[in-house]
N, C-alpha and C positions, 0 to 999 in steps of 0.2 A: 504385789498382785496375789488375789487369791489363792491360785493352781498351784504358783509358783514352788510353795515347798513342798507339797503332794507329789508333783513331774520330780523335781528333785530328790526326792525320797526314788522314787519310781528307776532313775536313772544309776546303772552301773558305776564302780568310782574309777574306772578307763575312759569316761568319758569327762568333758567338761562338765561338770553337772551344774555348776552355777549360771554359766553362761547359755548350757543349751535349755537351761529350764525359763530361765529370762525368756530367751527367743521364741519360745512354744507359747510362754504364758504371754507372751504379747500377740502375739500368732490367737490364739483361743478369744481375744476380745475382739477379735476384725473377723476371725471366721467361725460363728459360735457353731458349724456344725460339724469340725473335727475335733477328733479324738484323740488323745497320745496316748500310747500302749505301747507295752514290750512284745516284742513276736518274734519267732523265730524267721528270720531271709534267708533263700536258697540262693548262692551265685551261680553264676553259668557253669561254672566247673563241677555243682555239685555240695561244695561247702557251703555248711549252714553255719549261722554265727542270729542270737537272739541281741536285734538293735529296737532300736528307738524307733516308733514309727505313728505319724500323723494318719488317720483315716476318716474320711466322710465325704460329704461334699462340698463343692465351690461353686457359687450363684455366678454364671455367666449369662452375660447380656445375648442375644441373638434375634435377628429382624424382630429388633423390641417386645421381645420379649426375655425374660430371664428363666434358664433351666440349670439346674443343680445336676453339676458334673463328678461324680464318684473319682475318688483321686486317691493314693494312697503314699506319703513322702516317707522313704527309708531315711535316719538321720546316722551316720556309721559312729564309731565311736573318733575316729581323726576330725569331725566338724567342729569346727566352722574353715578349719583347712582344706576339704571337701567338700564338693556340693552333695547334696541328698539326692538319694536314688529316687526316681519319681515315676509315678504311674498312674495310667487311669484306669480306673475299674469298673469293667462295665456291670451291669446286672444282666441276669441271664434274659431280662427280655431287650438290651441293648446290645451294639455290635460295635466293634473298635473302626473307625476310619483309618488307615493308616497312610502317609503321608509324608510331610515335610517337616512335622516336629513329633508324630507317632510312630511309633515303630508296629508292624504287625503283633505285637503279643503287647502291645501299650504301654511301650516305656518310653518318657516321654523325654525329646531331646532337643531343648531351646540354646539359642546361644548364649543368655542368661549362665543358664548351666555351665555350658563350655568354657565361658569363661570368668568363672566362679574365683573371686579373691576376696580379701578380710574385711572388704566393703560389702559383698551378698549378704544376705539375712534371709531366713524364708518368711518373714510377710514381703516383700519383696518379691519375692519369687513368687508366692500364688497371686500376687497382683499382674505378676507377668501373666503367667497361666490366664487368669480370668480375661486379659486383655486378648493373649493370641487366640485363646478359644473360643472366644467372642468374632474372631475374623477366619480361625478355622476350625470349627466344632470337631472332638475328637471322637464322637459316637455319637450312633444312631439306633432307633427302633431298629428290632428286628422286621424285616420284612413279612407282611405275612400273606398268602397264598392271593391276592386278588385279582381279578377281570384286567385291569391294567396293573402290570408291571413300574410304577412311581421309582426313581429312587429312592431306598430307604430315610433319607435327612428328608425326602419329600413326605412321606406319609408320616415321618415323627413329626413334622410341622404342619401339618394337616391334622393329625389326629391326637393330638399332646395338648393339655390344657393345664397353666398351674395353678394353681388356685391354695387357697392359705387354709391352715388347720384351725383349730381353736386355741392353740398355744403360740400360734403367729408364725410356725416353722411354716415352710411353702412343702408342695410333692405334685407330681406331675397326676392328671389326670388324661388316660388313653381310650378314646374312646374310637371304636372301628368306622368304616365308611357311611354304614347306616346311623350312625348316633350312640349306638351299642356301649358301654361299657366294654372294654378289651378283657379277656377273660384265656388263659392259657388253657391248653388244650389237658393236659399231663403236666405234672409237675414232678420231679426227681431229687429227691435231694444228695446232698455233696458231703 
């Protein structure tokens, strides 16, 4: 496969590198619109340690329609022993649901994961993903100031359109109650 020895090259030699670069490069043909990159992860304690990490998004099905959910899979150097740390990422005009397999800061906790052995794989696992967040979407539009208070998954589906580029990638198109084009007020950057 293509990536294959690119990821591999890319990959620390603490890690599987043969086998997690396999995984990815199979992973990159069912999801062409992650990324794998090295980045530095902060754990809850505070330590940071630079892993292996998939980013972009995943095409999930919802009242027939498909929306591209921001995701971002931690792979540690112990995998495929461990499952990968997972998340969703919102964009700052989205907001996390959090729930039964989200956690309020969007880590994401399926039983999939839990019960992660030498048969998981992550195309596996973002098939899971695609399928449970097709039944519980993990974020939604920001809400933003109107006459009636909607819930927010209600105005994202009301006012969310996908529509396709000219390179054949999809992106959501937001447009407000009047028809408007959505347009942020202030923008800050990070």
């Amino acid at each position: 496969m293509p990536h294959e020895e690119t990821i591999k090259k890319m990959l620390p030699k603490t890690y599987l590198r043969k086998h997690v670069a396999s995984e990815i490069s199979m992973v990159l043909t069912h999801f062409k619109s992650l990324v794998p990159m090295m980045d530095r992860y902060v754990y809850n304690d505070g330590a940071t340690k630079d892993l292996m990490n998939l980013t972009g998004t995943i095409p999930v099905m919802y009242s027939d329609k498909i929306y591209n959910i921001p995701v971002r899979l931690w792979i540690e150097e112990t995998y495929p022993q461990t499952a990968p740390i997972c998340y969703v990422t919102p964009t700052r005009e989205m907001m996390i649901i959090s729930g039964k397999f989200i956690s309020k800061n969007g880590e994401v906790m399926l039983p999939y994961l839990e019960e992660w052995n030498g048969e998981c794989d992550l195309t596996g696992l973002l098939q899971v993903m695609v399928a449970v967040f097709g039944d519980f979407p993990p974020v939604c539009m920001q809400p933003h100031p109107e006459p009636e208070q909607a819930p927010c998954w209600l105005q994202f589906q009301r006012n969310a359109e996908v529509l396709s580029k000219t390179d054949g990638s999809l992106y959501l198109h937001i447009s407000t109650e009047d028809g408007l084009p959505f347009q942020r007020e202030h923008e800050t950057n990070c």
